[in-house]
C-alpha positions in Angstrom: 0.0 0.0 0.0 1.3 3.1 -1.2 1.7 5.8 2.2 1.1 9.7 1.4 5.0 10.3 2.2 5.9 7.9 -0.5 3.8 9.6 -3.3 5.5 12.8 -1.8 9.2 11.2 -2.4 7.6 9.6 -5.7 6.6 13.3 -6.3 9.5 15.3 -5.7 13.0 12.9 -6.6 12.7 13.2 -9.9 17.0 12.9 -9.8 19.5 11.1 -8.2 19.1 8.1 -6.3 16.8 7.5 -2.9 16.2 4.5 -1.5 14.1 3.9 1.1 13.0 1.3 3.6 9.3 1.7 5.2 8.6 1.2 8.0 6.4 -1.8 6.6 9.4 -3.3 5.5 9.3 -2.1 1.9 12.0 -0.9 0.6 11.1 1.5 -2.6 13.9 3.3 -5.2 12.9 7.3 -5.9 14.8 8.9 -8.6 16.4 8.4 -12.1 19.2 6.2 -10.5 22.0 8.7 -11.3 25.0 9.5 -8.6 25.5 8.2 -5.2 22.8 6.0 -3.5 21.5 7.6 -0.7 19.6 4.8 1.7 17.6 5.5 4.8 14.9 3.4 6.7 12.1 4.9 8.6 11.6 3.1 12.4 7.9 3.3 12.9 5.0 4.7 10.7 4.9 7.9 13.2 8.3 9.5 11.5 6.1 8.7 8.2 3.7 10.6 9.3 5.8 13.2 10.7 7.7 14.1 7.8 4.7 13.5 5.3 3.0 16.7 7.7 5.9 19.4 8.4 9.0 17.7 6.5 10.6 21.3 7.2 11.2 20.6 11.0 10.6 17.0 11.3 13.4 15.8 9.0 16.4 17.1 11.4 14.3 16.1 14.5 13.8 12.7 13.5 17.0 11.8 12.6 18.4 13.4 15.8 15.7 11.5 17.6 17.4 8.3 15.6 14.0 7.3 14.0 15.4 8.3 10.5 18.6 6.2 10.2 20.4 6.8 6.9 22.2 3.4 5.9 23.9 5.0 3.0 25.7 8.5 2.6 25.3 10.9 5.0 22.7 13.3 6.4 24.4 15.7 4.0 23.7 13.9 1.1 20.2 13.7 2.0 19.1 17.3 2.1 21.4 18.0 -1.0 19.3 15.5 -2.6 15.9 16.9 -1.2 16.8 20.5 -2.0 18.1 20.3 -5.7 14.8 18.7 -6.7 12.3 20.3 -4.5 10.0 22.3 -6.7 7.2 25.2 -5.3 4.6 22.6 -6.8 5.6 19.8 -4.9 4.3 21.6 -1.3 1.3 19.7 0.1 -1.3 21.7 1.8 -0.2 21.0 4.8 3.3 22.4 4.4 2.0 25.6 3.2 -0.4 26.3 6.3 2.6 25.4 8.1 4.5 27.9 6.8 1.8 30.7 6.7 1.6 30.3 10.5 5.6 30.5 10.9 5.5 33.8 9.0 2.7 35.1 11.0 4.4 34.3 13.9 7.5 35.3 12.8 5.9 39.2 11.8 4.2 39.0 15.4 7.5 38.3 17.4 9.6 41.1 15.1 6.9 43.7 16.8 7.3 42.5 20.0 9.3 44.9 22.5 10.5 41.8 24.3 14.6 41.0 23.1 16.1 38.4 24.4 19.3 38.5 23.3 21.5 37.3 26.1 19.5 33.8 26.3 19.7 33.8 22.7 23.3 33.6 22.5 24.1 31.4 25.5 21.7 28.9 24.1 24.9 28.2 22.1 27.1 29.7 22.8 27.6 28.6 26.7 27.4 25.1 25.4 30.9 23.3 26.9 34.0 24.8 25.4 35.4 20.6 25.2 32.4 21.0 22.7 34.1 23.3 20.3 37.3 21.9 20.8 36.6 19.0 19.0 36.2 20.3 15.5 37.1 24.3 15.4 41.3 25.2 14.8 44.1 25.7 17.5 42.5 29.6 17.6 38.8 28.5 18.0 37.4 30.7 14.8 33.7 30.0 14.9 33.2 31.7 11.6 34.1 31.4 7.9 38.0 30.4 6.9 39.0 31.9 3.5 40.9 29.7 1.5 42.8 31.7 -0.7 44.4 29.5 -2.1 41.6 26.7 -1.7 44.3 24.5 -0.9 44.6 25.4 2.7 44.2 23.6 5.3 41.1 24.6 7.9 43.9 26.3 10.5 45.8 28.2 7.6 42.4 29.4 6.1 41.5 30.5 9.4 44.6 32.7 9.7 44.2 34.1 6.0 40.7 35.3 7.4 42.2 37.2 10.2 44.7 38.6 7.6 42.3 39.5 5.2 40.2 41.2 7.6 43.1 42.7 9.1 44.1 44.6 5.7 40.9 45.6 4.9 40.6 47.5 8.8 44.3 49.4 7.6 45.2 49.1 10.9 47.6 51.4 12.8 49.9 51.4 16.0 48.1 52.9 18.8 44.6 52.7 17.4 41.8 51.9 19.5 39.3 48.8 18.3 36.0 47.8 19.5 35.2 44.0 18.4 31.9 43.7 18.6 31.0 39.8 19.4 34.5 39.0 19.9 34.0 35.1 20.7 36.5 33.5 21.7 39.0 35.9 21.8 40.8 35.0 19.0 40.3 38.2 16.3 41.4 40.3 19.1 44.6 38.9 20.2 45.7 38.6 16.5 44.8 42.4 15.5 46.7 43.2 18.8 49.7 41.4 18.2 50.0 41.9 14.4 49.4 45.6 14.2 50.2 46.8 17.6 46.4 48.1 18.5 44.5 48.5 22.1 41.1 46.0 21.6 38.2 46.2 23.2 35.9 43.0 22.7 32.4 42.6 23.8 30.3 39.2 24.2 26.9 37.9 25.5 28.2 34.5 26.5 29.8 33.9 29.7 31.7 31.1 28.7 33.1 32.9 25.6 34.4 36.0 27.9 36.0 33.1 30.2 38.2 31.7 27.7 39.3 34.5 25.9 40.0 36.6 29.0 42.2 33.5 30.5 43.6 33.2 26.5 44.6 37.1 26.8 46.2 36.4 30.2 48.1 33.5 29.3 49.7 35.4 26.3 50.4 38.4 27.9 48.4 40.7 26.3 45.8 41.7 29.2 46.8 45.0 29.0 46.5 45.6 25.2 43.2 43.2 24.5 39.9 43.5 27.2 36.7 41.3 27.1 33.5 42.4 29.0 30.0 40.6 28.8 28.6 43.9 27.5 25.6 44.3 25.1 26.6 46.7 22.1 23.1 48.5 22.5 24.0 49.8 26.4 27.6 50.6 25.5 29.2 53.5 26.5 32.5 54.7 25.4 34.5 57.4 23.2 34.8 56.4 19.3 37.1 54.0 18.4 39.5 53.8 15.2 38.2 50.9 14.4 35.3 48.6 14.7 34.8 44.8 13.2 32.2 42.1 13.9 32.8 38.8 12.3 29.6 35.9 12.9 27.8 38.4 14.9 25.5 40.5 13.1 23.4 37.1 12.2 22.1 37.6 15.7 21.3 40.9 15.5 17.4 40.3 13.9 16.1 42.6 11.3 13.9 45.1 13.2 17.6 46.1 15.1 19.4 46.5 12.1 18.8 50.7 12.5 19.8 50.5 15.9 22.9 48.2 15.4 24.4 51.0 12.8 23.2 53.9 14.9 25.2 52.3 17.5 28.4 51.6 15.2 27.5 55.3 13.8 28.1 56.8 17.8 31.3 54.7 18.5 33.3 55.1 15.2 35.7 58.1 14.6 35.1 60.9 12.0 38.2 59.2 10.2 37.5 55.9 11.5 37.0 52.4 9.7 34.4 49.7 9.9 34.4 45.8 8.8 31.6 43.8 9.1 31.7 40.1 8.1 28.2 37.7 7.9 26.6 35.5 6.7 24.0 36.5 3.6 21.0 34.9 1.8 20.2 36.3 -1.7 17.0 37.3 -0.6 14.8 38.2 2.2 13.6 35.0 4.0 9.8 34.7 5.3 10.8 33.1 7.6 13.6 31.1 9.8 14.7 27.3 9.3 12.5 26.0 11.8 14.8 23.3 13.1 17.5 25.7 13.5 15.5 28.2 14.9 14.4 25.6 17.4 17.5 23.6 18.5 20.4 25.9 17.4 20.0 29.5 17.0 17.2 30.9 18.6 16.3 34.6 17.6 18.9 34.6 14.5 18.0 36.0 11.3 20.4 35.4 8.1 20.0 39.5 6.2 20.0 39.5 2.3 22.3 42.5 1.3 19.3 44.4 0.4 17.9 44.4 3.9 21.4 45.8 5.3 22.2 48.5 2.9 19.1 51.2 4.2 19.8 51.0 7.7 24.0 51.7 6.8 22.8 54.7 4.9 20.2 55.8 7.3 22.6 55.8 9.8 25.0 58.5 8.3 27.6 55.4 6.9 28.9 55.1 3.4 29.6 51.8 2.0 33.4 51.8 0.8 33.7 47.7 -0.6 31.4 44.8 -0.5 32.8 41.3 -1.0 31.2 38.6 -1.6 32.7 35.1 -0.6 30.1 32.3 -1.7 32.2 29.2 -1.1 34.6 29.2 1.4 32.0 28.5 4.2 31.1 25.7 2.4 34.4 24.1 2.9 34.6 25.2 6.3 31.2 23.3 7.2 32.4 20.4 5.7 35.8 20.4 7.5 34.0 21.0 11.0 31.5 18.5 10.5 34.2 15.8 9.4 36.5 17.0 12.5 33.5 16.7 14.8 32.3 13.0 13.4 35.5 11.8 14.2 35.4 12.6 17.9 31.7 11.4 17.9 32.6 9.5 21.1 34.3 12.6 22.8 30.9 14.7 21.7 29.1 11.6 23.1 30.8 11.8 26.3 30.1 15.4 26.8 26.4 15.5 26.1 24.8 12.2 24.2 24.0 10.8 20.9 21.0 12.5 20.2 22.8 15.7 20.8 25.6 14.7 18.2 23.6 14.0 15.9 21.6 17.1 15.9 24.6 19.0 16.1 25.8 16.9 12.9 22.0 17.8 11.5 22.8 21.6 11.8 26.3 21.7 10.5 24.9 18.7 7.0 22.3 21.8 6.6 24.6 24.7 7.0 26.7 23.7 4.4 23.6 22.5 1.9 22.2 26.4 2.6 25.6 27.3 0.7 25.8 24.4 -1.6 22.1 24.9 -2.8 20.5 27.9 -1.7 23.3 30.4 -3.0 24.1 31.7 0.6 27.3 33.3 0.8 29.5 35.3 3.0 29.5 39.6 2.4 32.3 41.5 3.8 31.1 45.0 4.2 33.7 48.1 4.6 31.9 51.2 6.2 33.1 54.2 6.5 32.1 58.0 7.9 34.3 59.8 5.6 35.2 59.1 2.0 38.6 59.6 2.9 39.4 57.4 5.1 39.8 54.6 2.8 42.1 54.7 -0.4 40.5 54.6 -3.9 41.3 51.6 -5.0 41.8 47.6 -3.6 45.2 47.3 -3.6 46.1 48.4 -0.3 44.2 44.7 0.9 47.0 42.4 -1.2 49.9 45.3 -0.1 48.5 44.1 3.2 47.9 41.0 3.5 51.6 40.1 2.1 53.0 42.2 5.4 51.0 40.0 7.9 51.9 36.8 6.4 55.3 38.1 7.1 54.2 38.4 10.9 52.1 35.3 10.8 55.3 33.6 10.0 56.8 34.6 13.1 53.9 34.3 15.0 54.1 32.4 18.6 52.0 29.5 18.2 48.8 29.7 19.9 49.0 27.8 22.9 46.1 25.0 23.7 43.2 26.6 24.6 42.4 25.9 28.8 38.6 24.9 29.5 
């Protein structure tokens, strides 16, 4: 007997190869049989059912729950294969009044006055450091590497981020920098060290300002590089040279983007130099992943360019470069996820399997949003004054070739203590 979710699978893998085992017993072939087999078996007809009614959210929590088991390929493979042949046609009913209501209750919670922001981030990011430590590099960059060349490995692509970033700030000794969600620390110690600034670094996790104030200590640079659990809304301080945010502003939710650029607007110099680095979509989403939204990010919003530009300008900012990166966070999903599957017992041991594999759920459909959905990386230069960048790019490769020079000489970064 045919069930309603395999006329959806009949319905929508038109390519590739699925195979799937009911939980009837049945095992059924969706697809033209082209590339690699991907094989998963269903444990009771409730996950049918399940996916068949909100595939959207129940997809990642069934196979976190273990009642989706894939038996060939990965998780990866699976919503790689879903997404490149998903059609707007192919939505049942129900998925569409599923999704109405999310965007409803999505527009509803965006007028809310309520902000919860500090819960927000420590929902991930005062998970246990051990955590991270399994599958991020020796300096425990939670954000995009830039492999330039793309033959780097995940550590040195990490460090050609920093450089990159570095350049495009045109740093100088003695300047004053605000790092605005400065994670674990390791942006700041780096812009200290390689071009001789103070750094100021704000954070919502307690965990995070931990770790990087005992990293600042144990290098020596407490004096030069301060953390504080400080909210960048509430902050008080005289402009800074420089500012830079790099994974932050996807927590910053579209009805705060005027206030986030006011903010940045009061605390940069006349003269002074701005570089912000997210994540991008190439259009304005309804609404949020609901399984990410749920278990992983609660309260984040991915901006489309579009949506970021009106509140730089109505804050008194000029745009000076844009770039736009649309691979290299690809890779550096894939490389986490690999380095995290193969400390699956260490990840285990911390929290438990379910955990794992929801965590191996959300890094599978991180990458797929940049293998199939076009998301990229945008770095954005802002300014306050049109002179206070030069008129062309090639002060970025001048740059970048004198802190590859320092990185050289760099003292290795020492384990990090948790």
């Amino acid at each position: 007997m045919t069930s309603k979710l395999e006329g959806l699978l009949k319905r929508i893998v038109r390519s590739g190869s699925l195979e799937v085992t009911f939980a009837d017993g049945r095992r059924v072939t969706f697809g033209d049989g082209s590339g690699q087999t991907v094989a998963l078996r269903f444990a009771d007809q409730r996950t049918e059912d399940e996916l068949f009614t909100d595939p959207q959210l129940k997809l990642g929590e069934t196979y976190m729950d273990g009642r989706l088991v894939i038996e060939a390929g990965d998780i990866y493979d699976l919503v790689a294969l879903i997404k490149s042949n998903t059609l707007a046609e192919d939505l049942t009913f129900g998925m569409i009044w599923r999704g109405v209501a999310r965007v409803a209750l999505a527009r509803l919670r965006s007028l809310l006055p309520v902000n919860h922001n500090r819960r927000n981030v420590a929902h991930h990011y005062d998970l246990s450091a051990g955590l991270f430590d399994l599958f991020l590099d020796a300096d425990w960059q939670y954000s995009c590497a830039y492999f330039q060349p793309e033959s780097l490995s995940l550590d040195e692509a990490q460090v050609a981020k920093k450089r990159h970033i570095a350049a495009k700030l045109l740093l100088e000794e003695g300047q004053r920098v605000l790092e605005i969600g400065s994670g674990w620390g390791g942006m700041g110690m780096y812009l200290a060290e390689a071009a001789g600034v103070e750094v100021s670094g704000i954070t919502l996790s307690s965990e995070q300002l931990r770790v990087s104030r005992g990293r600042a200590d144990k290098r020596g640079l407490a004096g030069r590089v301060r953390f504080d659990l400080q909210d960048y809304r509430t902050m008080k301080a005289a402009p800074f040279d420089r500012i830079v945010s790099v994974g932050m502003f996807e927590h910053v939710g579209r009805a705060s983007y005027g206030l986030f650029f006011r903010k940045v607007a009061e605390l940069l110099k006349e003269d002074g130099v701005m570089l912000l680095h997210s994540i991008g979509q190439p259009f304005p989403a309804r609404v949020n992943n609901p399984f990410i939204e749920h278990y992983i990010f609660p309260g984040g919003y991915i901006p489309s360019v579009a949506e970021v530009l009106p509140a730089v300008e109505k804050a008194g900012l000029l745009v000076r470069d844009i770039e736009i990166l649309p691979h290299h966070y690809a890779r550096t999903l894939r490389l986490w996820r690999q380095r995290f599957l193969a400390r699956r017992e260490e990840a285990e041991a911390l929290y438990d399997a379910r955990f794992v594999r929801m965590w191996e759920f959300y890094l599978a459909a991180s990458e797929m949003a940049f293998t199939h959905e076009n998301f990229f990386i945008f770095q954005m230069q802002i300014a306050r004054s049109n002179a206070a960048v030069p008129d062309n790019r090639d002060y970025i490769a001048e740059r970048e070739r004198l802190l590859a020079g320092f990185d050289a000489r760099r003292v290795p970064l020492e384990k990090v203590e948790f």
